[in-house]
Every structure is written in C-alpha cells, then in structure tokens.
VOGUKE-322803 format. One record per residue (C-alpha): residue number from 1; residue in one letter; x, y, z. Coordinates in steps of 0.001 Angstrom, whole numbers. Example, Ala and Ser with C-alpha at 12.3 -4.5 7.8 and 13.67 -1.06 7.14 Angstrom:
+-----+---------+---------+---------+---------+
| num | residuo |       X |       Y |       Z |
+-----+---------+---------+---------+---------+
|   1 |       a |   12300 |   -4500 |    7800 |
|   2 |       s |   13670 |   -1060 |    7140 |
+-----+---------+---------+---------+---------+
end
This chain:
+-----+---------+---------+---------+---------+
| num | residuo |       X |       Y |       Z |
+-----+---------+---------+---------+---------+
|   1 |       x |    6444 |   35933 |   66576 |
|   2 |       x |    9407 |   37607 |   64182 |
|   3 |       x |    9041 |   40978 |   63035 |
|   4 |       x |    9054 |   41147 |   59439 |
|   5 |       x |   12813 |   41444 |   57732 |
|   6 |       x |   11705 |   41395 |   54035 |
|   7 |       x |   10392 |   44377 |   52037 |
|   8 |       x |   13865 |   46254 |   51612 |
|   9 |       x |   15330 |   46249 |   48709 |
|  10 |       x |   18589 |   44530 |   50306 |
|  11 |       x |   17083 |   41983 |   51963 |
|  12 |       x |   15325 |   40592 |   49275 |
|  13 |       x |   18360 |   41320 |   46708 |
|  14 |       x |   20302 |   39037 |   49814 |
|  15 |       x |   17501 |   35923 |   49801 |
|  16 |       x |   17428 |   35865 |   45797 |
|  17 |       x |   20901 |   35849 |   46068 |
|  18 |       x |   21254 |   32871 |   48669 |
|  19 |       x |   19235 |   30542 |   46776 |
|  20 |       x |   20329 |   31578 |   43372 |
|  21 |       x |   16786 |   32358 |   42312 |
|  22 |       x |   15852 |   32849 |   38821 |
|  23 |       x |   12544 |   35029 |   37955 |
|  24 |       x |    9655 |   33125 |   35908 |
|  25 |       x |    8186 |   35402 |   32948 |
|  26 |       x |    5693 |   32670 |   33094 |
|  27 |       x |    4668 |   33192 |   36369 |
|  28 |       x |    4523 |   36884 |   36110 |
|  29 |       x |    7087 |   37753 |   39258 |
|  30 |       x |    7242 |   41362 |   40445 |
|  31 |       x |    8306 |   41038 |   44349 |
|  32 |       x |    7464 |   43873 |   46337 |
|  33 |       x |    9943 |   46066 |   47794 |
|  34 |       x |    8623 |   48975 |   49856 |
|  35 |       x |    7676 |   48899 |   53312 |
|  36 |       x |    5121 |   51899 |   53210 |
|  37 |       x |    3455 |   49664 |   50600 |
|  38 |       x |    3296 |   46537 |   52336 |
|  39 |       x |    2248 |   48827 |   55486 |
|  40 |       x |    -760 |   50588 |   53195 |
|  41 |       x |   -1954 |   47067 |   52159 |
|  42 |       x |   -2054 |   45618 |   55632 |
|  43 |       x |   -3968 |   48517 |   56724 |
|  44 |       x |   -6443 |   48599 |   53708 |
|  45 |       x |   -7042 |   45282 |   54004 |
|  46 |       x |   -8075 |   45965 |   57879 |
|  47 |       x |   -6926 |   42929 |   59531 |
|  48 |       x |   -6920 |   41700 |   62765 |
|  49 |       x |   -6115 |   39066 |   65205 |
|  50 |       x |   -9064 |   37204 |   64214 |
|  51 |       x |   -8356 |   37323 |   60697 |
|  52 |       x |   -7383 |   34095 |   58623 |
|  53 |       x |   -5797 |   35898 |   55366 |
|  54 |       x |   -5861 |   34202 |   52106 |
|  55 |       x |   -2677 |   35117 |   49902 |
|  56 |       x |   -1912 |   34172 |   46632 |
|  57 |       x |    1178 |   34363 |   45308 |
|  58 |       x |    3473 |   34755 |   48296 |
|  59 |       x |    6642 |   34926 |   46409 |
|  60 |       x |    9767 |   35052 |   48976 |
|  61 |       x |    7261 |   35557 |   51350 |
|  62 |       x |    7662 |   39509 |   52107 |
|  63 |       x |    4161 |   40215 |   52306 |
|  64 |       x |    3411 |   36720 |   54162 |
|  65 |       x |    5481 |   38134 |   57201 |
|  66 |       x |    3690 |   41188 |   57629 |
|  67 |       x |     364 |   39290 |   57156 |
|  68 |       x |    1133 |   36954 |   59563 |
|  69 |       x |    1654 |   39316 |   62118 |
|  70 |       x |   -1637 |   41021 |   61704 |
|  71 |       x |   -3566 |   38314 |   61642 |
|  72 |       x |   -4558 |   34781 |   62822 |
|  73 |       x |   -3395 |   32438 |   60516 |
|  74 |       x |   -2311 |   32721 |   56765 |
|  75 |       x |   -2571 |   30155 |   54025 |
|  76 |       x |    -220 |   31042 |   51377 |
|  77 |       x |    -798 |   29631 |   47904 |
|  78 |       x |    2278 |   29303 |   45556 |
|  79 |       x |    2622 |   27915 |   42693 |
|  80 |       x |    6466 |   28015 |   41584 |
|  81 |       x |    8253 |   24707 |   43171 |
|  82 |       x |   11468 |   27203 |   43269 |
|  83 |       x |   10130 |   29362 |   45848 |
|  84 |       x |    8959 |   27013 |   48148 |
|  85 |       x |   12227 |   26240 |   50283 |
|  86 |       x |   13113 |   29785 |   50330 |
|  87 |       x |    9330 |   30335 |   52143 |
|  88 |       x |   10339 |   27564 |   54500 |
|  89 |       x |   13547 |   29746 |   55511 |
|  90 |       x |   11930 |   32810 |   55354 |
|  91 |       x |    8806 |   31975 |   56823 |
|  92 |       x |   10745 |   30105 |   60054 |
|  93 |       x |    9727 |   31297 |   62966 |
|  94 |       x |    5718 |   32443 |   62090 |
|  95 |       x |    3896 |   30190 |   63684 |
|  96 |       x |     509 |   31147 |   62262 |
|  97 |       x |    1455 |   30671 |   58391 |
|  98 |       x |     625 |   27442 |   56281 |
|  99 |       x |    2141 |   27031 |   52490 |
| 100 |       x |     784 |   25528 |   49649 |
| 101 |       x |    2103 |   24547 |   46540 |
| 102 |       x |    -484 |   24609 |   44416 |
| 103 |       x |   -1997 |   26617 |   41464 |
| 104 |       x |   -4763 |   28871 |   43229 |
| 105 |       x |   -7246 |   27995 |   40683 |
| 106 |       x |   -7177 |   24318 |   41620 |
| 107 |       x |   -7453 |   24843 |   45127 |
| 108 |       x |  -11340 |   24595 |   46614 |
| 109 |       x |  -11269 |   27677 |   48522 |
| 110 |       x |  -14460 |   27017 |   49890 |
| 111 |       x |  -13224 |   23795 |   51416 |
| 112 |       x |  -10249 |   25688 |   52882 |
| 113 |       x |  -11925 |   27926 |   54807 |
| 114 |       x |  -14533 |   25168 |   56176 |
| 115 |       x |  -11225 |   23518 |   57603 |
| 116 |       x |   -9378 |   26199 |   58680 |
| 117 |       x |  -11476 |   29082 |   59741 |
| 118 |       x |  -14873 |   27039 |   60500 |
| 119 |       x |  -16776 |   28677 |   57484 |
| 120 |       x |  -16250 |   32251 |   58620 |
| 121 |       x |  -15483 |   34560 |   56168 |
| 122 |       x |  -11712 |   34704 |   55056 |
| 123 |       x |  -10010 |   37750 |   53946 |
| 124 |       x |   -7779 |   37678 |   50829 |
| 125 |       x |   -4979 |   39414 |   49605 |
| 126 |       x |   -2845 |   38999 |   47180 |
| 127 |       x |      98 |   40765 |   44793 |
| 128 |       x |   -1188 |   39384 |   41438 |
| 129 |       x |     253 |   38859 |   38403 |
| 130 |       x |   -1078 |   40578 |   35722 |
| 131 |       x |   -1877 |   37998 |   33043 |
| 132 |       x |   -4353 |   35910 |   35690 |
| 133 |       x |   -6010 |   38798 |   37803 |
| 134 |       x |   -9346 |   38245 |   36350 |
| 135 |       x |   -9833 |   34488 |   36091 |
| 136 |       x |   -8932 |   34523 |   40265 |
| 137 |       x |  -10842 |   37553 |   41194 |
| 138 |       x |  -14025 |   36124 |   39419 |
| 139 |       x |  -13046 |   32598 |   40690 |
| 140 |       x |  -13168 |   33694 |   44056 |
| 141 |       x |  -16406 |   35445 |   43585 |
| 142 |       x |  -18649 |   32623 |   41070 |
| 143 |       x |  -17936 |   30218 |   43305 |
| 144 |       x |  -19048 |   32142 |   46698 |
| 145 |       x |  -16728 |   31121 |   48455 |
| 146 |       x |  -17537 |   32845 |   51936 |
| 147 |       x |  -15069 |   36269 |   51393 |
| 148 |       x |  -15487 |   39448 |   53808 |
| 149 |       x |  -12855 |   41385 |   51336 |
| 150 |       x |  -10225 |   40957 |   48564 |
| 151 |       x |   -7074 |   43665 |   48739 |
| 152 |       x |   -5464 |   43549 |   45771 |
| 153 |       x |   -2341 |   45043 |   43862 |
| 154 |       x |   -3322 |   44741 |   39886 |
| 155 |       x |   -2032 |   46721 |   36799 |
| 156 |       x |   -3288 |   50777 |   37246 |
| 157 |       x |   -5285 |   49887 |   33979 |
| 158 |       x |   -7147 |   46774 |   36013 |
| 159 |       x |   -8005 |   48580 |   38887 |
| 160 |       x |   -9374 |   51764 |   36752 |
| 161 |       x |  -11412 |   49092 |   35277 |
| 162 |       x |  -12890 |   47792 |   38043 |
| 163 |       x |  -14356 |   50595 |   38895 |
| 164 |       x |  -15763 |   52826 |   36593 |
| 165 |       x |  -19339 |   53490 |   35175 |
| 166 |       x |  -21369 |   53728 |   32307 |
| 167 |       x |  -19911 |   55815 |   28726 |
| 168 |       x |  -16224 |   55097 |   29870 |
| 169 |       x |  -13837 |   53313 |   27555 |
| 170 |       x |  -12566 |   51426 |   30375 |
| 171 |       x |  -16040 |   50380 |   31222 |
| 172 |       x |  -16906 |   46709 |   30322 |
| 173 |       x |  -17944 |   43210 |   31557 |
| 174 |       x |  -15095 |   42996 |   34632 |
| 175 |       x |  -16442 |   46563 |   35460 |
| 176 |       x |  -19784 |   45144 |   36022 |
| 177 |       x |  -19179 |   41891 |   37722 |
| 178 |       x |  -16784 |   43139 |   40005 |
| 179 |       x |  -19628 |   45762 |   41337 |
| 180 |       x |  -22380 |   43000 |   40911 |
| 181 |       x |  -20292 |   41712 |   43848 |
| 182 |       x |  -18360 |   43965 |   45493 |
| 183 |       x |  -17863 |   47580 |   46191 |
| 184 |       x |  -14363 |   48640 |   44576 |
| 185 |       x |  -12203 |   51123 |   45830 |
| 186 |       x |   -8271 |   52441 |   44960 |
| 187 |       x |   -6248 |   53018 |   47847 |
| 188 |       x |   -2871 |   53651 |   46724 |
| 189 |       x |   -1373 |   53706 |   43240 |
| 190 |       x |    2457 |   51980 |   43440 |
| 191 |       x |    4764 |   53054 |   40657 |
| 192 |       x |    7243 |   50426 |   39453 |
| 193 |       x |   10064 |   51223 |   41279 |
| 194 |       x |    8511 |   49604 |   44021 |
| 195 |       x |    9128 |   45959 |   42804 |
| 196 |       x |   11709 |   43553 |   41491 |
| 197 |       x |   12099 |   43462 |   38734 |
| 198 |       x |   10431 |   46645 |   37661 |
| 199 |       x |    7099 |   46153 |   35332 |
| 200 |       x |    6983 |   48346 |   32308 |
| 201 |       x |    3437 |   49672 |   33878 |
| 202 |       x |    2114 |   50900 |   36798 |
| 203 |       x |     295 |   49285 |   39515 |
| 204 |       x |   -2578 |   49997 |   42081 |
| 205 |       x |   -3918 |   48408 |   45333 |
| 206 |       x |   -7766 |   47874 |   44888 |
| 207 |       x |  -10136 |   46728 |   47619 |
| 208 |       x |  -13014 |   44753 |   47026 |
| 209 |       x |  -15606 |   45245 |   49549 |
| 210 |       x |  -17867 |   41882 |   49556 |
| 211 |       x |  -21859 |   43160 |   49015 |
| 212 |       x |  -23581 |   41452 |   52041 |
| 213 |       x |  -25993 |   40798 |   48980 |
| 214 |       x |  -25940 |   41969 |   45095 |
| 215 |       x |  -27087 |   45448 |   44993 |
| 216 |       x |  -29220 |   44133 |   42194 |
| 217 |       x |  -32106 |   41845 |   41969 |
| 218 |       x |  -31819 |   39429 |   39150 |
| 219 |       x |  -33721 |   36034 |   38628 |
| 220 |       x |  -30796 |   34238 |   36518 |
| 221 |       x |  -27559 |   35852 |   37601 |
| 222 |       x |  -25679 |   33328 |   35500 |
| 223 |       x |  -27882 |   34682 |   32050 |
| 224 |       x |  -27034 |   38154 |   32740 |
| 225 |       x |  -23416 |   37822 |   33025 |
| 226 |       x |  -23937 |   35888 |   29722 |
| 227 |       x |  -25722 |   38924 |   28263 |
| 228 |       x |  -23140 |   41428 |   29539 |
| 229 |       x |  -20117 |   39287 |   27786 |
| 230 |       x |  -22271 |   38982 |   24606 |
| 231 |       x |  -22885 |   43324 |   24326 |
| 232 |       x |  -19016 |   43873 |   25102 |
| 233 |       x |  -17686 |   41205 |   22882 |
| 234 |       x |  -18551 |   43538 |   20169 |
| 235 |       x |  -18379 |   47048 |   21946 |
| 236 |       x |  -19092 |   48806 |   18290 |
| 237 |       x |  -22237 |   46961 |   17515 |
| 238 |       x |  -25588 |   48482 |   18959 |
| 239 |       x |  -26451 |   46250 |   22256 |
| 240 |       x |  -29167 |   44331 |   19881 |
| 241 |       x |  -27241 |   43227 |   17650 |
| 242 |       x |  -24221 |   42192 |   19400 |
| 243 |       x |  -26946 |   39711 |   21749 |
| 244 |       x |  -28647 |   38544 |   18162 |
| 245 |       x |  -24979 |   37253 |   16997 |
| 246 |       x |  -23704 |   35555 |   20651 |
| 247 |       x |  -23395 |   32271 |   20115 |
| 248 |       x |  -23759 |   31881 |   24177 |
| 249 |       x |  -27783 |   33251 |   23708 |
| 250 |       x |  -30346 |   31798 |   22201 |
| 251 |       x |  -33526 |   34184 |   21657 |
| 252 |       x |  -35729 |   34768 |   18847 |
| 253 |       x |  -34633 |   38324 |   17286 |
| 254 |       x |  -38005 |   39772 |   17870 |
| 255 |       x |  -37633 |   38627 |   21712 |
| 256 |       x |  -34023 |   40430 |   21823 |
| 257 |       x |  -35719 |   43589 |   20208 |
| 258 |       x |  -38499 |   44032 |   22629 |
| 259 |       x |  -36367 |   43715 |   25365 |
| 260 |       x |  -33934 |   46305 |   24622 |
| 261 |       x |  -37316 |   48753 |   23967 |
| 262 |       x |  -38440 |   47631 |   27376 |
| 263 |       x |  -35155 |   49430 |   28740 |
| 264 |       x |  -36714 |   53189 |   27482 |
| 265 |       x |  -33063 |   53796 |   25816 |
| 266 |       x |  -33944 |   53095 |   22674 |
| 267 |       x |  -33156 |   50396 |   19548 |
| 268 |       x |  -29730 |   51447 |   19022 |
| 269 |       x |  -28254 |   51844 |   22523 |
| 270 |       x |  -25058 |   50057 |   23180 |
| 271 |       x |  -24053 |   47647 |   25669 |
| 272 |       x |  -21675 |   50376 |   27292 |
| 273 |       x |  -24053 |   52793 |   27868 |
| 274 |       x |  -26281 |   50167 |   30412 |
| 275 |       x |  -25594 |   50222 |   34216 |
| 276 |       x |  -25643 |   47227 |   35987 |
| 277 |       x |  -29160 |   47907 |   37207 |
| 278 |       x |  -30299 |   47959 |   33404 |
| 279 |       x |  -28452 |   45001 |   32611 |
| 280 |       x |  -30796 |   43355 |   35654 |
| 281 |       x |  -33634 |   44482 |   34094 |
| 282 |       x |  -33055 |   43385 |   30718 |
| 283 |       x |  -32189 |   39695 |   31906 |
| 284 |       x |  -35508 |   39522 |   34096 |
| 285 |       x |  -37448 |   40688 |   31254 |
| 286 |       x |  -35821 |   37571 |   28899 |
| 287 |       x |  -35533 |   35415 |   31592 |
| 288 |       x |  -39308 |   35289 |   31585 |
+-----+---------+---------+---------+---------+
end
C-alpha cells in the first residue's frame, strides 16, 4: 500500500497541472490542501482496518489516499467525467479503493453496502460541496441506509446549523432532523486557505454520530418532519398558523389549535421555540 502523496499544495498544483484540469462552478470544487486537515478528519471519523468508508466527492483523490490507508476498502463516488482518469493515476497502487462515476444521489447506498460490506454498517465521509450538503446528508439518513457515522466538511454556517437548539436563529428544520438521527458534533473549523480554489466562506468538519435509535418516540416520523418544514417555512408566523396554511397538512383548524394547547406553551408559540421532543409530541397527538 502507497503512502499518501496528495494534500500539499504542490502536489496537487502538479496533478491539475498534468491533466490540464479545469474547476466546475457547477460542481462546487474546493480540493483540500492541508495535511493536518486530512489527518483531523481521518481521526474524527475513527476508522479502522475493518472499516469500508463511503466518500463522496473524491476529487483528485487526496482524501481517497489517506482513507484508503485507514481502512478496508473505499468506494469513491464522483460525479465529474474529468476527474475520473486522474483518480485512476492517482489512485494506482491502493488496492482497497473502488471508483464510481456516478451522481451520489442516484446511487442505492443501501445496495452498496449489502454487496460490499455484507450489510454492516459503512462509514461515510465526504468534502461536500456546499450547494448539495443537505439533500445527501438527509438522503443518507431517510433512506436508512445502515450508517455507523457521517464525517463531514460543510460551510461553518451548515455545521452551526446542525447543531444548535431551540430560540437560535440558526435553529430550523435541518437542525432538527439531523439530531432526530444523529448526534452532531464540530471537530475542527478549516479556514479557506486550506483549499483550492479558496471559498469566499469558511468551512467546518462535523460528525454525525448515528442514534442506535431516535432519541424520540414518534408514531409517524414521516408527519412530523412534515410538521417541522410547515412551522419553519414561515419562521415569523406563530407555529398555528404557519401548520393551518401548509399545503403539505391537512387538519381541521380547530384540530391544529388544540394540539398546539396540548404542548402547555401556549396559542402563539412559534415553531422555533419547540425542541424536537415537543415536535414528537405534537405529531402523536395529530397523528391520532
């Protein structure tokens, strides 16, 4: 197995150069170039020789080789045709990595991991671009596919979301699902001279603990995500009134009413001031 030769500045600037490649705004490229980084990420993602790693977005593959020599085997999903013969080069030599070109949000995850890791749980992590964090973080969670932990560098502004509470203005529905399934913490906050091309905004590594089960009982998980979206859709409206005009609900006003009065906060309580147990709470009580 290779030691890793990517993560300097040079060396990337050197593999860029070789292939003349040509950064996609579309695609949201920022590679990585910091070894204490890449070193923090391995480590907070705690892998081991057991380990098959799920990475999305593998760009030149800098993070790949230091992944693959943690762990057991890495699947790599890219989706930029451009990058994959520079993966192939430098990727030669690690044994223990398989590419895909593919977007990740077409890919059955769950069907990977049957194949590849016998159903075990898979570990995934990932430098994400900005503008798709949330539809693959929620992907990988809605459709359960069998995760032990997700280690993740977002935007700062992201990972502050994910994991704050009740009466903060960064509070809101990605706060809450992300805890409904996971227990979210910052390990290191990377400035943008760390990547190439710089963002205009800085970045954090999150880890997303996988709950064993939700630390909430709920009889219709799928109505109370619907009932957080519809109170932070309009964050200024009182929590009743934002769930009387969802289009995505369909109660009687008197049956929205009660319900909120059943919570002991009062009529005009907004949907920011609930925690995730009292969002629980208020979907059992209309799920009945």
């Amino acid at each position: 197995m290779k030691q890793p030769t990517l993560g300097n500045p040079q060396n990337t600037i050197a593999v860029l150069q070789k292939y003349n490649f040509v950064f996609q705004k579309k695609f949201g490229q920022n590679f990585l170039i910091d070894t204490h980084v890449l070193d923090k990420i391995i480590r907070a993602a705690e892998i081991d020789a057991e380990d098959m790693v799920l990475e999305i977005g593998p760009g030149i593959g800098t993070m790949t080789q230091y992944l693959a020599c943690a762990a057991k085997k890495v699947i790599a999903v890219e989706i930029d045709r451009a990058l994959i013969p520079i993966l192939e080069d430098t990727l030669d030599g690690y044994e223990n990595v398989r590419i895909i070109n593919e977007d990740v949000l077409k890919v059955d995850i769950g069907r990977l991991a049957a194949e590849e890791n016998s159903g075990r749980p898979i570990k995934v992590v990932a430098n994400l671009p900005y503008y798709i964090t949330t539809p693959i973080i929620m992907g990988l969670f809605e459709n359960h596919v069998p995760i032990k932990s997700i280690t993740v560098m977002v935007q700062k502004e992201v990972a502050d979301r994910m994991q704050v509470g009740p009466g903060t203005k960064d509070y809101g529905a990605l706060s809450l699902a992300v805890q409904y399934y996971a227990k979210p913490y910052i390990v290191a906050n990377v400035p943008p001279n760390c990547f190439m091309p710089r963002p205009k905004v800085g970045s954090a590594v999150i880890r997303l603990e996988r709950h064993e089960k939700p630390p909430v009982e709920v009889k219709d998980e799928n109505l109370m995500f619907r009932l957080i979206r519809a109170s932070f859709n309009q964050r200024r409206k009182t929590l009743a009134n934002g769930l009387k005009n969802s289009p995505e609900l369909d109660f009687e006003k008197e049956q929205i009413e009660e319900a909120v009065l059943s919570l002991g906060k009062g009529a005009s309580v907004r949907g920011e001031a609930l925690t995730l147990e009292e969002f629980a709470a208020l979907a059992n009580v209309l799920a009945d």
